[in-house]
N, C-alpha and C positions, 0 to 999 in steps of 0.2 A: 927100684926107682931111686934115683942120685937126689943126694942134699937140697944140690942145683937146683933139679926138677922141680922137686917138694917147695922150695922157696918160689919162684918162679907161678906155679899153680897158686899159693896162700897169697901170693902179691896179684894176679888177676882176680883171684876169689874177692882180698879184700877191697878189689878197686872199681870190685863190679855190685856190692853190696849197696843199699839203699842208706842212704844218708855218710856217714864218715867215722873212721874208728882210727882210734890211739892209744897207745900205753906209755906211760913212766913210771921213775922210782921215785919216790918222793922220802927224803929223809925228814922226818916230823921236827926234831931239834932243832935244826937250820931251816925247813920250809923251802929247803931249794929242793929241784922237781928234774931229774936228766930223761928227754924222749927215749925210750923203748922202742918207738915205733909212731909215726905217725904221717895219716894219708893225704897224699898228694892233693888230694881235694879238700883239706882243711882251710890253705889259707880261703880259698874261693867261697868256702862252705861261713866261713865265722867273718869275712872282709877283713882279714889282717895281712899285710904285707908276706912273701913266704919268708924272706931274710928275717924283719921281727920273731916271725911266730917260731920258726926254729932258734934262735939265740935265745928266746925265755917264754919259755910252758905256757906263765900266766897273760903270755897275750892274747889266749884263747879268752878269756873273759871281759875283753879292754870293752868292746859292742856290746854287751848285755845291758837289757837296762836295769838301772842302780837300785830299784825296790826287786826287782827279780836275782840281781845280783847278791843283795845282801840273804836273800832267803837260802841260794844256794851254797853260800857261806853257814847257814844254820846247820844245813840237811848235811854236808860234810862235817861237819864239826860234830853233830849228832853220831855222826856214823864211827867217826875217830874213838868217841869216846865208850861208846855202850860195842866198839870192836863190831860192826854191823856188817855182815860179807857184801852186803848192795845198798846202795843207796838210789832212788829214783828224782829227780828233778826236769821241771819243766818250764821253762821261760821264752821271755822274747828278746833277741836281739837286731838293735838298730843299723843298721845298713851306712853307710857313707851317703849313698843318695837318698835318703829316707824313708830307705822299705823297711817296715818291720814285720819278722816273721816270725812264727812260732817254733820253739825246738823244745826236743824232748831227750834225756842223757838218760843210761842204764850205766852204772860205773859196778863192777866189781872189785872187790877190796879184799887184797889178800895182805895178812902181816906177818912180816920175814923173822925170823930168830934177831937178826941183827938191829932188830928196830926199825927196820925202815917198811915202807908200805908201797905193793907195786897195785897201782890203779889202770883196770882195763874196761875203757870207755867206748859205747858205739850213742853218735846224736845223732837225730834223724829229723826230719822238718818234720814237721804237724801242723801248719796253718791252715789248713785246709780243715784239719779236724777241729778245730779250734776253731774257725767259721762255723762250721758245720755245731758245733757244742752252742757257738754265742746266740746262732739266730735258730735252733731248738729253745734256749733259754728265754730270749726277746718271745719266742710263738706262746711257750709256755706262761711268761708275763701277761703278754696280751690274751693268751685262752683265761687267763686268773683275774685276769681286769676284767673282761665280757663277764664272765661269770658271776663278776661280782656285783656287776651293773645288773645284770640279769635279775638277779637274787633282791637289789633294791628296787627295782622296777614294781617286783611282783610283790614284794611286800607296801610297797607306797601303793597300789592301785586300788582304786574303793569298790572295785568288783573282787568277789574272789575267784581263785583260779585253783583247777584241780586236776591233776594229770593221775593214770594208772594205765600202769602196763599189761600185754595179753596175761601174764599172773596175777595181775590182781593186786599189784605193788603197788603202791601211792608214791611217786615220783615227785609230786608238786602237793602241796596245801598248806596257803600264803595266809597271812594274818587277818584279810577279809575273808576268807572261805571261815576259819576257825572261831572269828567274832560269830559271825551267821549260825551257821551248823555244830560249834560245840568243839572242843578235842576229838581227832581222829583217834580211833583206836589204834596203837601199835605205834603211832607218829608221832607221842607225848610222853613222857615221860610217868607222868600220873596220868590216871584214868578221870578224866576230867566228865560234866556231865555234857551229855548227849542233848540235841536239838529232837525235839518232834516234828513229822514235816507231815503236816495238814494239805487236802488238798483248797483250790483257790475259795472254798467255803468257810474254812478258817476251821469247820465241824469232822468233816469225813477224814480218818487216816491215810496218809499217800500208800501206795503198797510200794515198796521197795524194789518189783521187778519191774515197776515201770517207771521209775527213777530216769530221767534223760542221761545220766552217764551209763547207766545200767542197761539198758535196752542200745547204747553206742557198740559197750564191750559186745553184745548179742550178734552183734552184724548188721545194726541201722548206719547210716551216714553221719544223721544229724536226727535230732529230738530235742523237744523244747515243750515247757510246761510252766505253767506257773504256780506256784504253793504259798502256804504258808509256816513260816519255822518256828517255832516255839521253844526257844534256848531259856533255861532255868538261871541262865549270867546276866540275862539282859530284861530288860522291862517290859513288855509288851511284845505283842506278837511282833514278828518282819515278814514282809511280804517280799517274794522275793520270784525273780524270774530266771528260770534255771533253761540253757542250752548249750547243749552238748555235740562237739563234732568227732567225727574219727581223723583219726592222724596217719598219715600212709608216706612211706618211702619213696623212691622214684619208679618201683617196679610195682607200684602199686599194692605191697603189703603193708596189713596192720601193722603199726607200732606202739601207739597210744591212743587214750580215750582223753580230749579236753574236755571240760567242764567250765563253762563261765558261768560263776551267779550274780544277778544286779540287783541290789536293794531298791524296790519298786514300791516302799510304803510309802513316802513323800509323795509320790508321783500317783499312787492308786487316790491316797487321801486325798489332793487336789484334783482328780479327776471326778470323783465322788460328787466331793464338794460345787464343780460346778455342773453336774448331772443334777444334783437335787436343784442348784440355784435356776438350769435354763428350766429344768419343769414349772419352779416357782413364776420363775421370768412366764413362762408361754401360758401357763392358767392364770398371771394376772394379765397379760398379751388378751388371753380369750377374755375374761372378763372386763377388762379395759375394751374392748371392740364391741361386749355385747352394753357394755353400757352407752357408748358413740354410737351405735344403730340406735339404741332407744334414743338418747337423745335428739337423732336427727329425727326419729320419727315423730318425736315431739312439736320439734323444731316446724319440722315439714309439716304437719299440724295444725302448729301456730301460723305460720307460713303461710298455706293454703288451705283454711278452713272451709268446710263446706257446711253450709247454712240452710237450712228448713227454713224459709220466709213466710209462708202459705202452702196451704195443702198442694202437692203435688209440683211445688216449685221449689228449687233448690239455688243456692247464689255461690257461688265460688271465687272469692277475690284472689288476684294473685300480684305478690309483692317481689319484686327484685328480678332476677336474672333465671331464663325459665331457659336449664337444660334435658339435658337425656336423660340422666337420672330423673332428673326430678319432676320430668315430662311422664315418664314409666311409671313413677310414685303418684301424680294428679290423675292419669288415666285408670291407674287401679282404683285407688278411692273413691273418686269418681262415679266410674261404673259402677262399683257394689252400693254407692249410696245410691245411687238412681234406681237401680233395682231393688233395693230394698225400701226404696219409700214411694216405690211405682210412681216417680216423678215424671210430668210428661212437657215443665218447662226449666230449663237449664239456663241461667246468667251468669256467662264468666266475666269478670269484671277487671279491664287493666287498668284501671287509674294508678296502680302502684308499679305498673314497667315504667321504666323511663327509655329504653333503650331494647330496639327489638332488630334484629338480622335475619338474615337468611333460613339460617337452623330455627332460630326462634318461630318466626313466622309457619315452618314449616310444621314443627309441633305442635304450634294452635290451632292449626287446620285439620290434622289428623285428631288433636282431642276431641274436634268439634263433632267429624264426621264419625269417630265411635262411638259417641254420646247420641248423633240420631241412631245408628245403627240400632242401638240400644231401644230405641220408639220415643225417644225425649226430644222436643224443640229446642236449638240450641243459638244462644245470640249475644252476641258480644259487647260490651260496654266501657266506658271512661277509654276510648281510646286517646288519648292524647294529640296535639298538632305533631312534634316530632316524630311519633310513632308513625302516625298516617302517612307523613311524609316518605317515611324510609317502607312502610308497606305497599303503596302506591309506585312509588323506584324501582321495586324487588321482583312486578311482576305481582303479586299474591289478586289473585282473581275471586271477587268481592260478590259475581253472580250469586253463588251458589250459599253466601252468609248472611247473615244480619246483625247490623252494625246498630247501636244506638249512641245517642250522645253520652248517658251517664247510668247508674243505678238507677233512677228513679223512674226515667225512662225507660228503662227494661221492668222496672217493677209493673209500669202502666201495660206494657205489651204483655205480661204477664195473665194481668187480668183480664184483659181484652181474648187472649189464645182461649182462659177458663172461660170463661161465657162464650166463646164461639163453641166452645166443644160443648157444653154443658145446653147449652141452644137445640144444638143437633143432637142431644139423645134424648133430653127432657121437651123442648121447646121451650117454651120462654116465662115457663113456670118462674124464674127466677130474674128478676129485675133489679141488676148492681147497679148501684150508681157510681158510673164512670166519672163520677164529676170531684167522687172520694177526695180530699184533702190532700197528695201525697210526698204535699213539703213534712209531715207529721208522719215518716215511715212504722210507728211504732204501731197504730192506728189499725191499720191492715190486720196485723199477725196480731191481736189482740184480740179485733172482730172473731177472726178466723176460730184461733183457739176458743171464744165464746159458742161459737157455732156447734 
């Protein structure tokens, strides 16, 4: 192979090579620099004129920019002095139209007997790598910010948080897990004292294999309990409510075991607190009701007294507003007192209605008609002009009652019913005098009682 050849080949080799390569002499004394060699693709390569860049070496550095410039001034100067065979440098240079790109030089450094130094240089672009370097570095800031937000997240949270791996590694336990539960073994530097964890009785020990992170690592989902911690750091029991989930990848394998614990003593104690308070509330509830029944039954009582006037007569005045209730309340009383004093005449007295309807009316018909059921004569008194009025209006059919004008009145018809009955089983052994005084009602029930 001819000279020719050989030159010809190294001139395609070095025009096919990636990025661009040059040599000169550089006399160190004077700092002038004569091209050796330099590729057609340099002016193109650095944006220098080719007429410049050929008349003077140092055109090659005119675009660099000036802080990357002056370093590459360090690393040659370094290299001059400590006689360094290579020096490496990497910088950017500015473009005419404001591209900036990145370049990177490998210079080989040989020095001649005669003093002078021949530099054999290949640059090659890297911007790409240099992208590729900037935004691994920004991911890396950013995975180191997350992380660190991460890390204060889990330490500000007033739940604790506990991670561990299919080994068994404790991955996570934040400064509420460790306030609760004590130093983790292995995770502190000192052996700090341990929590005792009671079950929700505050008495029974927890057993450890059924721990909700512990039965997660086992192959549960989720488990959830609640205990109580007994840390030798802290004052008083904590009540604390412990659930634990498994952690799975997208292929649905195990990777970790969480662990959330919530301090639930605040929360038990006000729960407590007003469990004792509504019992208190509901047994004075029952006692407040059982005392408003007796009172009404007082009331009702007072209200509608039922009166012994003479043997086998009974008087029942009734005052105010006569409902369902209190319709249910007259009929019971009523009845047992009629039965129990084998009464056989009944005086319901309204001089104290003022005001009688529909319902009313119909109440006092049904009291009357279970009071005869009963074998008692039943007949009604003091009915008032309005009251008449509005029972006469209503319809209420007067056949089947007996109405009188007042108490005293019915007291008369009273004793008129005793001597008809006492006629018919005795005969007339017994001669009252109906002519009795009975503006003086006290008179009667006095006799009576003498008798």
């Amino acid at each position: 192979m001819s000279d020719t050849t050989s030159a010809e080949i190294m001139s395609q080799l070095l025009s096919r090579m990636p990025g661009i390569a040059w040599s000169c002499r550089l006399d160190p004394r004077t700092g002038k620099a004569d091209w050796m060699y330099l590729d057609a693709k340099s002016a193109e390569f650095f944006d220098v004129p080719v007429d410049e860049l050929r008349a003077d070496s140092t055109a090659l550095n005119r675009n660099i920019v000036p802080e990357d410039l002056q370093r590459l001034q360090e690393v040659f100067m370094q290299s001059m002095m400590t006689r360094a065979p290579m020096f490496l440098w990497s910088g950017r240079i500015a473009r005419r139209n404001g591209e900036i790109f990145w370049v990177e030089t490998q210079t080989k450094v040989d020095f001649e007997e005669d003093g002078n130094v021949m530099l054999y240089a290949q640059a090659i672009d890297v911007t790409w790598r240099k992208q590729v370097e900037e935004a691994l570095a920004r991911s890396e800031e950013a995975r180191k910010a997350a992380d660190d937000l991460n890390r204060t997240v889990l330490d500000t949270l007033p739940v604790g948080v506990m991670v561990m791996n299919p080994a068994g590694e404790v991955l996570v336990f934040n400064p509420a897990q460790e306030k609760m539960a004590g130093r983790l073994e292995g995770y502190a530097d000192d052996d700090g004292p341990r929590a005792v964890a009671l079950k929700a009785d505050g008495v029974t020990i927890y057993p450890p294999e059924e721990m909700p992170l512990i039965r997660v690592m086992h192959g549960e989902d989720s488990s959830e309990s609640e205990m109580v911690l007994r840390n030798p750091q802290l004052k008083g029991d904590t009540r604390t409510l412990m659930s634990a989930r498994a952690i799975r990848d997208a292929s649905g394998k195990f990777v970790a075991g969480l662990q959330v614990t919530q301090n639930i003593t605040q929360q038990h104690a006000l729960e407590t607190e007003l469990r004792t308070r509504n019992e208190q509330l509901a047994a004075s509830e029952e006692a407040k009701t059982l005392l408003i029944d007796r009172l009404r039954y007082s009331i009702d009582e007072l209200s509608n007294p039922i009166l012994e006037v003479w043997d086998d007569v009974l008087v029942m005045p009734i005052i105010g507003v006569v409902d369902s209730r209190r319709t249910a309340d007259m009929v019971q009383r009523l009845l047992a007192e009629v039965t129990r004093a084998q009464a056989s005449f009944v005086i319901i007295d309204l001089t104290g209605v003022e005001i009688v309807d529909t319902k009313t009316a119909d109440h006092l018909m049904k009291l009357m008609r279970k009071v005869e059921v009963v074998g008692a004569r039943c007949v009604l008194t003091g009915i008032r002009a309005a009251v008449a009025e509005t029972l006469v209006d209503i319809g209420v059919d007067f056949g089947r009652i007996t109405t009188l004008r007042n108490l005293k009145h019915g007291l008369r018809e009273a004793l008129r019913h005793a001597r008809r009955e006492r006629e018919g089983s005795r005969g007339n052994d017994l001669d009252l005098d109906l002519d009795l005084d009975l503006d003086q009602p006290e008179q009667p029930a006095q006799h009576q009682r003498r008798g």
